[in-house]
C-alpha positions as CSV (number, residue, x, y, z in Angstrom):
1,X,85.2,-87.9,-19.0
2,X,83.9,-90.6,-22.0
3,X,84.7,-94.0,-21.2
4,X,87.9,-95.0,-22.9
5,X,85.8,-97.5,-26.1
6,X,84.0,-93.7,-26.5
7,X,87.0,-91.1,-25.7
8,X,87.8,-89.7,-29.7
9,X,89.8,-86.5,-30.7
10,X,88.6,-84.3,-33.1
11,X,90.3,-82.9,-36.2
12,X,89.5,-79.3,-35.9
13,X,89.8,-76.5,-38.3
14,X,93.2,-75.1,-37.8
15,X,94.7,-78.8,-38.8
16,X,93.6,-78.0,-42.3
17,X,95.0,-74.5,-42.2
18,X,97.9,-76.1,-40.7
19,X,98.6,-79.1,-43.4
20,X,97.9,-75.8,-45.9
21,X,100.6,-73.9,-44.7
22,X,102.7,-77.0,-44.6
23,X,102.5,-78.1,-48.4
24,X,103.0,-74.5,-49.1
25,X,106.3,-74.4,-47.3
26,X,107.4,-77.5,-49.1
27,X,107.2,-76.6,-52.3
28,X,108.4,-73.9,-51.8
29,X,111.4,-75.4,-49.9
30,X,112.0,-77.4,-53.1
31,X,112.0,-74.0,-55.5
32,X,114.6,-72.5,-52.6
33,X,116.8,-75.6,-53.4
34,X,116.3,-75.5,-57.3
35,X,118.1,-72.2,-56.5
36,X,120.7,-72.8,-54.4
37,X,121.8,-75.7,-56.1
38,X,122.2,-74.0,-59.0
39,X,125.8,-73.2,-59.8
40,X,127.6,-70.7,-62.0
41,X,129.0,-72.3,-65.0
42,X,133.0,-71.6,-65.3
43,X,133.9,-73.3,-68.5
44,X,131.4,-71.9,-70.5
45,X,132.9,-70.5,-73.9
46,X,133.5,-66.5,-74.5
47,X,131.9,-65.2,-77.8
48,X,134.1,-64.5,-80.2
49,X,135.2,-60.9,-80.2
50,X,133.8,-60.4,-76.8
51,X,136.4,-58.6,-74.0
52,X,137.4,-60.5,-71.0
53,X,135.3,-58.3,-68.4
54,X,137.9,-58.7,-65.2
55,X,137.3,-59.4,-62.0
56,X,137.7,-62.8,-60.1
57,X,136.4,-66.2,-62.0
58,X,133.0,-67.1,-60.1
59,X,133.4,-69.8,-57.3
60,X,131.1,-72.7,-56.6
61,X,130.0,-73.5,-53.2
62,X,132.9,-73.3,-51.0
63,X,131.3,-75.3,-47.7
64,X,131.5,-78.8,-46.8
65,X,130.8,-80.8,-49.7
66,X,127.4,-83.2,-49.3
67,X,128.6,-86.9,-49.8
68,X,126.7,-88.8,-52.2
69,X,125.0,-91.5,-50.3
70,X,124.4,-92.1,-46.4
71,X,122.6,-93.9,-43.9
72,X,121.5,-92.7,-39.9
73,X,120.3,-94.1,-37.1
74,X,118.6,-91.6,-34.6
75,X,116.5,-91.1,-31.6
76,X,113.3,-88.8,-31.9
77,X,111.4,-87.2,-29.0
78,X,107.7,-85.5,-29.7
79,X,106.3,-83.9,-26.6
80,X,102.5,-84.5,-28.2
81,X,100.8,-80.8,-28.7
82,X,96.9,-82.2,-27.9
83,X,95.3,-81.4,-24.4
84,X,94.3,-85.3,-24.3
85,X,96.8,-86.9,-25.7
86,X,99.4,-84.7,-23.4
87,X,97.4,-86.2,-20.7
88,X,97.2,-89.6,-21.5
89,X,100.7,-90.2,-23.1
90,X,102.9,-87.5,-22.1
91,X,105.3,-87.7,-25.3
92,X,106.2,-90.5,-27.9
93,X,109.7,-91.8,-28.6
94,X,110.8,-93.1,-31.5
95,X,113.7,-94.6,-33.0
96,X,114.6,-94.8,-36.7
97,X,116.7,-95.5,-39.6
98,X,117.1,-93.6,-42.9
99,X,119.0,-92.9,-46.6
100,X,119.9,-90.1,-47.6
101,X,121.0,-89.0,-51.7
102,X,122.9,-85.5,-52.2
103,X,121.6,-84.2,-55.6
104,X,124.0,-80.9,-55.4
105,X,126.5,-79.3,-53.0
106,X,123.8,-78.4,-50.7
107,X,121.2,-80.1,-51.2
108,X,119.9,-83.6,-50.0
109,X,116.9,-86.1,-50.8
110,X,116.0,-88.5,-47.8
111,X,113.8,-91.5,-46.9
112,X,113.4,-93.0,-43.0
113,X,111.6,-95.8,-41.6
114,X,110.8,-95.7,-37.6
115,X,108.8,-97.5,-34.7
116,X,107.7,-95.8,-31.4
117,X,105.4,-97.1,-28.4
118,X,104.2,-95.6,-25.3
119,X,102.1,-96.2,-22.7
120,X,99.6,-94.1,-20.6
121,X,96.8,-93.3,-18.3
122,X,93.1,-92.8,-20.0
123,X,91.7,-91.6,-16.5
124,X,94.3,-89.0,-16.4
125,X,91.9,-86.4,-16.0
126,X,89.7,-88.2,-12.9
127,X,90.9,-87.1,-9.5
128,X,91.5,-90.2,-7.1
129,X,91.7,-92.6,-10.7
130,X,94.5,-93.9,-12.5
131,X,95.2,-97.0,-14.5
132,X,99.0,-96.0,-15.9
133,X,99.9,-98.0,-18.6
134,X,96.8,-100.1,-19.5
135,X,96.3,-97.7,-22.7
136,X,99.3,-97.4,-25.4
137,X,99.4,-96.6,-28.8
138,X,102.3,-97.5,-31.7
139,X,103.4,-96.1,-35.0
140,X,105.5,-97.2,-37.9
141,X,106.2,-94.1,-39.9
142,X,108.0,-93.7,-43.0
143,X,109.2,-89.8,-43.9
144,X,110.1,-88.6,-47.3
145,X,111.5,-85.2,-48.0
146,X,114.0,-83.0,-48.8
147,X,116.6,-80.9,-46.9
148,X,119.4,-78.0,-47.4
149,X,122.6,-77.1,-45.7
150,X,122.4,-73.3,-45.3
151,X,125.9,-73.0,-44.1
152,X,128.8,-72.3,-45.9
153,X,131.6,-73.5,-43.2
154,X,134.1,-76.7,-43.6
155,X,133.2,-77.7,-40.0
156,X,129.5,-78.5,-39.5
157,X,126.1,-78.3,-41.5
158,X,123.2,-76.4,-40.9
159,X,119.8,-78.0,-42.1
160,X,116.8,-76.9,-42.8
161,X,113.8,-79.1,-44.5
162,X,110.6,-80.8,-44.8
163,X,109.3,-84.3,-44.9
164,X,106.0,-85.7,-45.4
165,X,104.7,-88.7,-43.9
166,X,102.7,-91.6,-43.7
167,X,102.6,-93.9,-40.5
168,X,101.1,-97.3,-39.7
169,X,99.2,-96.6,-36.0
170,X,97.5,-98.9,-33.6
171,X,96.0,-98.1,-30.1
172,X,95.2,-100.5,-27.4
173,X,92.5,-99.6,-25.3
174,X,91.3,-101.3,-22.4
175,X,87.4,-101.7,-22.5
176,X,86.8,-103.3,-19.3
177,X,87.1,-107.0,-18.1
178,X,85.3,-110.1,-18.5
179,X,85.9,-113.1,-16.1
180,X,88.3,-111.1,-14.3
181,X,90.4,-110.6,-17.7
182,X,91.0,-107.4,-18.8
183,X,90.2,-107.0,-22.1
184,X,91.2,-104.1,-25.0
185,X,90.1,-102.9,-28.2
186,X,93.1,-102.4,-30.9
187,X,91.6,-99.7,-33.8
188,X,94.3,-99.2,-36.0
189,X,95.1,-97.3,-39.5
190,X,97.0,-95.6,-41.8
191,X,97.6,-91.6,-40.8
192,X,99.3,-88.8,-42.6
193,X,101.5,-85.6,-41.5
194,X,104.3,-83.5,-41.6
195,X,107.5,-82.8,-40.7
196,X,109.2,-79.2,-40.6
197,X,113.1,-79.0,-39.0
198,X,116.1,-77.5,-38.8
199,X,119.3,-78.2,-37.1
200,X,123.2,-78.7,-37.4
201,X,125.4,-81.7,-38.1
202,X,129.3,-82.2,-37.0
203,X,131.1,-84.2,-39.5
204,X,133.6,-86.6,-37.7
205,X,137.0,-87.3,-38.8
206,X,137.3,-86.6,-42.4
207,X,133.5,-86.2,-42.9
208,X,132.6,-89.4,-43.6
209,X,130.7,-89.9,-40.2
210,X,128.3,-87.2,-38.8
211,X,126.8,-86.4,-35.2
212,X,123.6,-84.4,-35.7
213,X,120.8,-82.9,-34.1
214,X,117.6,-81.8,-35.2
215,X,114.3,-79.2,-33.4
216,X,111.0,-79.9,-35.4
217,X,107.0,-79.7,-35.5
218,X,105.0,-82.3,-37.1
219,X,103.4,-85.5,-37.0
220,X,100.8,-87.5,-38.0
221,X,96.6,-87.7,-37.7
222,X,93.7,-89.7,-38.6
223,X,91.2,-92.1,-38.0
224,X,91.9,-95.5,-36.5
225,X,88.8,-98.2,-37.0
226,X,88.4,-101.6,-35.0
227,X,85.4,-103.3,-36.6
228,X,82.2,-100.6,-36.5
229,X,84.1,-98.7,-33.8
230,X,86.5,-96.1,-34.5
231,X,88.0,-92.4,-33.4
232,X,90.8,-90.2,-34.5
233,X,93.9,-89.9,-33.3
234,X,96.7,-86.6,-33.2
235,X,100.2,-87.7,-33.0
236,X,101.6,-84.5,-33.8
237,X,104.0,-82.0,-31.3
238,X,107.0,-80.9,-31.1
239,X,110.2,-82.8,-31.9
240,X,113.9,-83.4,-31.4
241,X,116.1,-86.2,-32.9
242,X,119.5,-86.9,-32.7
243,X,121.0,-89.1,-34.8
244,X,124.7,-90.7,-36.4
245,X,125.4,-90.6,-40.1
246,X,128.1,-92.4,-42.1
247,X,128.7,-92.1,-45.6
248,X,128.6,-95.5,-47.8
């Protein structure tokens, strides 16, 4: 075991592969929603001298309509996917807030802005040592991204989407004391990640309020400095957020 000012964790290959398969699932995400979004067109003009051809009038999207603006407020969970930071922190809660746009009957452009803290052991791995809670580590992150309701029902949603994202992290680690105070080095910096979800929502009442819940991977990486010092850090793991919706 490194002492905690040397402990870093390493950015390994399958990251890269990962953030590749990521970006390839966004856009392709946003050619799925092109798609769906697009609707036939019923008042289009008949040629002249062209024959009716029969046969029902084509229907636009029969589910629960998207409403045009709203705002959430959730809870997130990440049960952190690296050996040392499962050691160290366990799992990371968050709480957040968010906007989201519909730009069709299905389809949905949102923003969110959220804070999370924990605290943990760094001697996790010693046997007979522990210091629990004199390490923690925060994160501000903002998401942007795009999501689509796959179901076609009046009485709940079904999303699926992606999100990128770009959070604000800082680290306290304790370094050892002087004069009997303990004291801590704080490396901090901006990281970048994903976010990959589905999950359904329950519209309340008339469908101007919403209950949902959501299953994800994701997170953020990167490097996070403190003067000449400085190591990376892995926030990413799997996730679940629930969260409340209301149309404005």
């Amino acid at each position: 075991m490194a002492l905690p000012i040397e402990r870093a964790w390493s950015i390994n290959g399958r990251s890269d592969i990962i953030s590749l398969r990521a970006l390839i699932v966004f856009f392709a995400l946003i050619a799925i929603s092109a798609h769906v979004s697009a609707q036939p067109d019923d008042t289009a003009p008949q040629e002249v001298g062209q024959p009716y051809g029969g046969g029902q009038d084509p229907k636009p999207f029969a589910g629960l309509t998207e409403l045009n603006t709203t705002l959430d407020f959730s809870f997130m969970y990440t049960h952190l996917r690296g050996q040392d930071m499962t050691g160290t922190y366990g799992g990371l809660p968050q709480i957040g807030a968010g906007i989201s746009f519909a730009f069709s009957p299905r389809n949905r452009f949102f923003m969110s802005l959220g804070y999370g803290h924990q605290s943990g052991d760094p001697y996790w791995d010693i046997d007979g040592f522990s210091n629990d809670g004199s390490i923690s580590v925060q994160t501000i992150p903002l998401l942007l991204g795009l999501k689509t309701n796959a179901s076609s029902r009046k009485n709940f949603r079904f999303y699926f989407g992606m999100a990128v994202q770009l959070a604000y992290v800082t680290e306290n680690i304790p370094i050892g004391e002087l004069n009997g105070i303990p004291q801590t080095n704080s490396p901090s910096g901006l990281t970048t990640g994903y976010y990959l979800f589905f999950g359904p929502e329950f519209p309340l009442g008339k469908g101007t309020d919403a209950l949902g819940m959501e299953f994800g991977i994701g997170g953020t990486k990167g490097s996070l400095k403190s003067g000449s010092y400085s190591h990376n850090v892995d926030l990413t793991g799997y996730k679940m957020r629930v969260y409340y919706n209301f149309g404005i």
